[in-house]
Every structure is written in C-alpha cells, then in structure tokens.
PAROSE-452446 format. One record per residue (C-alpha): residue number from 1; residue in one letter; x, y, z negated. Coordinates in nm, 3 decimals. Layout:
<pts>
@pos: NUM&code: a&east: X&north: Y&up: Z
...
</pts>
This chain:
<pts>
@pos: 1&code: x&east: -8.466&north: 0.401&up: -1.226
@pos: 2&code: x&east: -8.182&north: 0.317&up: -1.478
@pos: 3&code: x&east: -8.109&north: 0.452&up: -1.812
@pos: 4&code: x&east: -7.981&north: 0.491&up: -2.095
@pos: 5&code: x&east: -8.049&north: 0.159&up: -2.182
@pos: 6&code: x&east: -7.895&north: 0.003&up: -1.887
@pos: 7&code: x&east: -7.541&north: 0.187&up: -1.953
@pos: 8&code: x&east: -7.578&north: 0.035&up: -2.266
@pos: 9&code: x&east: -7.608&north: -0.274&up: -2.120
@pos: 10&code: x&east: -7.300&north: -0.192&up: -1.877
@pos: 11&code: x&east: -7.040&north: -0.137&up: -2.128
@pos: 12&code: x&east: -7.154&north: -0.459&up: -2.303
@pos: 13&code: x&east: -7.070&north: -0.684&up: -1.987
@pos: 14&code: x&east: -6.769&north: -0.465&up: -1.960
@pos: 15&code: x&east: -6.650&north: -0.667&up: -2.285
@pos: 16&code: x&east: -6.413&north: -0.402&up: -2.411
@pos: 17&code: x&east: -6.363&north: -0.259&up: -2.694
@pos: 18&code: x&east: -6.611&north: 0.091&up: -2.751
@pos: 19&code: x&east: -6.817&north: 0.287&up: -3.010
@pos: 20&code: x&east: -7.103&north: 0.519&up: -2.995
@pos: 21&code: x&east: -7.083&north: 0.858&up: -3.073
@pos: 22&code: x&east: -7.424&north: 0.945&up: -3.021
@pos: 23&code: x&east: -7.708&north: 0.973&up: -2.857
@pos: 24&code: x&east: -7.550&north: 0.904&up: -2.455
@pos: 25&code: x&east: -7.230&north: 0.962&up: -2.599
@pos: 26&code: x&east: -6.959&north: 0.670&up: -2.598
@pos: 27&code: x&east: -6.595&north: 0.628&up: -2.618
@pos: 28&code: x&east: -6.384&north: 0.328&up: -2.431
@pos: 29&code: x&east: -6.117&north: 0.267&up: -2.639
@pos: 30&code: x&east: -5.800&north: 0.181&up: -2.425
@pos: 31&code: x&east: -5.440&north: 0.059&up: -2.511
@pos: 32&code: x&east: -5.241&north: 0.338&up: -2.418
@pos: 33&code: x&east: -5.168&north: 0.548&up: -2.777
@pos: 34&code: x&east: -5.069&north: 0.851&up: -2.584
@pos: 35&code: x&east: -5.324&north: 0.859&up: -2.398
@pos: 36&code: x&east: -5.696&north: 0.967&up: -2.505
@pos: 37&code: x&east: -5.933&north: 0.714&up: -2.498
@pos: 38&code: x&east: -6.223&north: 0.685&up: -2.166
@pos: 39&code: x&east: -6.559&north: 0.907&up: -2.296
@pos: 40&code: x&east: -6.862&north: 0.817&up: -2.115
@pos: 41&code: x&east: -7.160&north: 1.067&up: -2.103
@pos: 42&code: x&east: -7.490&north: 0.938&up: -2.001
@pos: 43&code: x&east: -7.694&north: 1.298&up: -1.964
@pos: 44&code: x&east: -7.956&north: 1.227&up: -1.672
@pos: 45&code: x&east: -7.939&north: 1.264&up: -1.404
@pos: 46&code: x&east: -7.584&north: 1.171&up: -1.431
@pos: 47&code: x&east: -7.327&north: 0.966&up: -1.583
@pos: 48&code: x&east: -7.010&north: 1.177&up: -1.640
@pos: 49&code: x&east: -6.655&north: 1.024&up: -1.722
@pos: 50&code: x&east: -6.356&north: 1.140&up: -1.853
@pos: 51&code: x&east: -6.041&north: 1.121&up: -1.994
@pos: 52&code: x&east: -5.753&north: 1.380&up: -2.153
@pos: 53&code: x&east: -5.438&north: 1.237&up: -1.988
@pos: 54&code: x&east: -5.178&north: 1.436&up: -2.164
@pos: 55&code: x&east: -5.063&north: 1.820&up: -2.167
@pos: 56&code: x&east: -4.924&north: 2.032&up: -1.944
@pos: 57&code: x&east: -4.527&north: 2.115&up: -1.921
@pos: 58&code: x&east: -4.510&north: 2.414&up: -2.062
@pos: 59&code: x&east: -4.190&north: 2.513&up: -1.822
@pos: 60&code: x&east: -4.116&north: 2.427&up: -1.432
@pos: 61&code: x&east: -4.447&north: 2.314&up: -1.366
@pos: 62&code: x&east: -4.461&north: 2.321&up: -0.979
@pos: 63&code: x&east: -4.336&north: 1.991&up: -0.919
@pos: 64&code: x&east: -4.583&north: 1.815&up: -1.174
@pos: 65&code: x&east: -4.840&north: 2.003&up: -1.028
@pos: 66&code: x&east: -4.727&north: 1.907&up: -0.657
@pos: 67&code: x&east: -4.721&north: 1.496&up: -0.795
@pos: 68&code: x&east: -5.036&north: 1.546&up: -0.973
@pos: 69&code: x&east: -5.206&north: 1.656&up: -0.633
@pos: 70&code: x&east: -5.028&north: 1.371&up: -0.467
@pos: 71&code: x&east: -5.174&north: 1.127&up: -0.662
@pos: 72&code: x&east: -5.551&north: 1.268&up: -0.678
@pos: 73&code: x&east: -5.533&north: 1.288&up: -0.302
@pos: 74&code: x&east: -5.389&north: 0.915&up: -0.276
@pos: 75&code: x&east: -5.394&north: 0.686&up: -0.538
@pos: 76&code: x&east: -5.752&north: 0.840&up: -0.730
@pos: 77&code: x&east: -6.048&north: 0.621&up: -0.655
@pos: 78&code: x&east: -6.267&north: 0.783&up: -0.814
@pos: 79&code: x&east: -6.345&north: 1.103&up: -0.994
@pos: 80&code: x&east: -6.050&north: 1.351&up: -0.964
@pos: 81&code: x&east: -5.750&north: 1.546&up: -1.153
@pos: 82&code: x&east: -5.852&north: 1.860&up: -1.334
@pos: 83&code: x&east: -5.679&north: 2.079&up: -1.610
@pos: 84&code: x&east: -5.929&north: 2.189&up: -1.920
@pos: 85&code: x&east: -5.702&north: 2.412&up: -2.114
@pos: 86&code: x&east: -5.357&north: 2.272&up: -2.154
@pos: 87&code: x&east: -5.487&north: 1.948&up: -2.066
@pos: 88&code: x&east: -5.490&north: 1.720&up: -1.782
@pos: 89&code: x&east: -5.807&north: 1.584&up: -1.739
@pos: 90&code: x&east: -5.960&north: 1.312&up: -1.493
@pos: 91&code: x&east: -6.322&north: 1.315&up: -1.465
@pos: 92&code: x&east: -6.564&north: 1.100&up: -1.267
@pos: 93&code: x&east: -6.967&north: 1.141&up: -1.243
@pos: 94&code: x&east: -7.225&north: 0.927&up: -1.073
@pos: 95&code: x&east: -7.569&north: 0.945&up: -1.059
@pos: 96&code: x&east: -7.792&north: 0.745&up: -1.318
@pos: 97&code: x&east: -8.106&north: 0.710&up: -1.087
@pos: 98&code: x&east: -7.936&north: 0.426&up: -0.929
@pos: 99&code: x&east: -7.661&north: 0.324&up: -1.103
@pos: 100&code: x&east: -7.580&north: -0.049&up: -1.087
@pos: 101&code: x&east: -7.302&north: -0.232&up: -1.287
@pos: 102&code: x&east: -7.050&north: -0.231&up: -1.009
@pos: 103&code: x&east: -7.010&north: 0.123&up: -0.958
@pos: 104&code: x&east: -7.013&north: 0.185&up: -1.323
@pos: 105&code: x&east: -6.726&north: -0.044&up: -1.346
@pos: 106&code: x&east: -6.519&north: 0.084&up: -1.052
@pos: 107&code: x&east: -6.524&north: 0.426&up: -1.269
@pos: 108&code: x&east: -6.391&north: 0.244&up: -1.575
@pos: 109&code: x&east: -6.098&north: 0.088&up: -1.353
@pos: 110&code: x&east: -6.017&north: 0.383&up: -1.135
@pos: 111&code: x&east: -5.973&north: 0.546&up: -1.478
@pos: 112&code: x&east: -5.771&north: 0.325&up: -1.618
@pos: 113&code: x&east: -5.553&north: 0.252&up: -1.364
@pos: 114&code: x&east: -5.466&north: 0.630&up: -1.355
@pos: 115&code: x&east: -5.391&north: 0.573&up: -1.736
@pos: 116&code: x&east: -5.165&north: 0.289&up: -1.710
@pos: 117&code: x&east: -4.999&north: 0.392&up: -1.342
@pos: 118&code: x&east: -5.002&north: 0.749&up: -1.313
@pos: 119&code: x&east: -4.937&north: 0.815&up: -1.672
@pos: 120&code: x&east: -4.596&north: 0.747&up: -1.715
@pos: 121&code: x&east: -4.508&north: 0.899&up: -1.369
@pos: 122&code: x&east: -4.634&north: 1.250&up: -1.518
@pos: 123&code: x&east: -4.475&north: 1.206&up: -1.823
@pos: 124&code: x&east: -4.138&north: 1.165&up: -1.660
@pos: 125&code: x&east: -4.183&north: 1.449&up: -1.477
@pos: 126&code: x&east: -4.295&north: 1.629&up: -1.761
@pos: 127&code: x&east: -4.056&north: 1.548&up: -1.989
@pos: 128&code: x&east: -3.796&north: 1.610&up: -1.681
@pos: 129&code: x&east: -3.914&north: 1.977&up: -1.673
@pos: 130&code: x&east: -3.921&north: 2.042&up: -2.030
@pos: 131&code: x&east: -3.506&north: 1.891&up: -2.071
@pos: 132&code: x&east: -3.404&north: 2.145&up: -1.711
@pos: 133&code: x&east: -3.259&north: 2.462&up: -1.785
@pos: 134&code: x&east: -3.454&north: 2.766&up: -1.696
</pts>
C-alpha cells in the first residue's frame, strides 16, 4: 500500500522544481507565468491533481467553450477540463493504494502538456472574444 511517503518520494525522482504546503499538500512549480502552478493533493485514498489554467471570457464564450471540449475529448490524457468559478480548471485523481511512479508521472505530463499546448490556443480564443464586437 503506498503513501504519503512514497509521493514524496515521486516528486523527488520527478527532479523538478516543488514546495510543500503541508501536510499532503504540494505545489509543482512550472514555467508558464500565466499559468498557475500543478497542486498535488495526497488525501487517501486518492491522489488529486490540479491546475487553474486561466479565466473565463467574460463575452462570446461558446466557441471557447466548444475548443475547450474539443481538446478534453482529444488531446487530455488524463484528468479532464472543469470550470471552478471563473476559472478553468484541469484536474486529475488516482488512487494511492497502488500508485506507482509511472502513473504518477503520466499525471504530471498530461498536465503540463495541457499548460504549454492548450494554453495558448484558449488564450487566443479568449482574447479573440473579448476584442469582437457584441
């Protein structure tokens, strides 16, 4: 049975930058500064991941919406698109029991490859629908 412990461990071989937060509680610090940086939540049984992408247009938001779909459907690994607020949010949980290194790290790269890829193809679109005309 794995634990806390053994994420510890995890992020270690990871060899990327982080900091604890608290007990089970860690941040990933990534390398996009518009971007929130990866929290990882070890509260057994699970492991829960996530990460605030960016906000919400505030104005013509169907066709963000409609690529933000898209790309959970398609290009999401792991974990999926959600909104918390006037956030988008992309969360990922696994079970602790069994955890082993591999799928902890698949989270970590499914997440940031949304960050780096999908990113900047919402914030076009975003920053589309905030310049159109209503």
């Amino acid at each position: 049975m794995r634990t806390l412990e053994d994420v510890e461990k995890y992020l270690l071989e990871l060899d990327a930058p982080y900091e604890v937060l608290g007990d089970g509680l860690f941040r990933l610090i990534d390398d996009v500064p518009e971007v929130d940086d990866i929290i990882v939540l070890v509260t057994p049984p699970l492991v829960v991941f996530s990460v605030r992408l960016m906000k919400i247009p505030s104005k013509h938001r169907e066709n963000f919406f409609h690529k933000l779909l898209e790309l959970n459907a398609s290009d999401l690994v792991g974990g999926a698109y959600g909104i918390d607020g006037d956030d988008v949010v992309i969360t990922d949980t696994l079970q602790l029991e069994n955890l082993d290194y591999n799928e902890f790290q698949a989270s970590i790269e499914s997440l940031a490859f949304a960050i780096h890829e999908h990113h900047p193809i919402l914030k076009k679109i975003a920053e589309d629908a905030e310049m159109q005309q209503d």
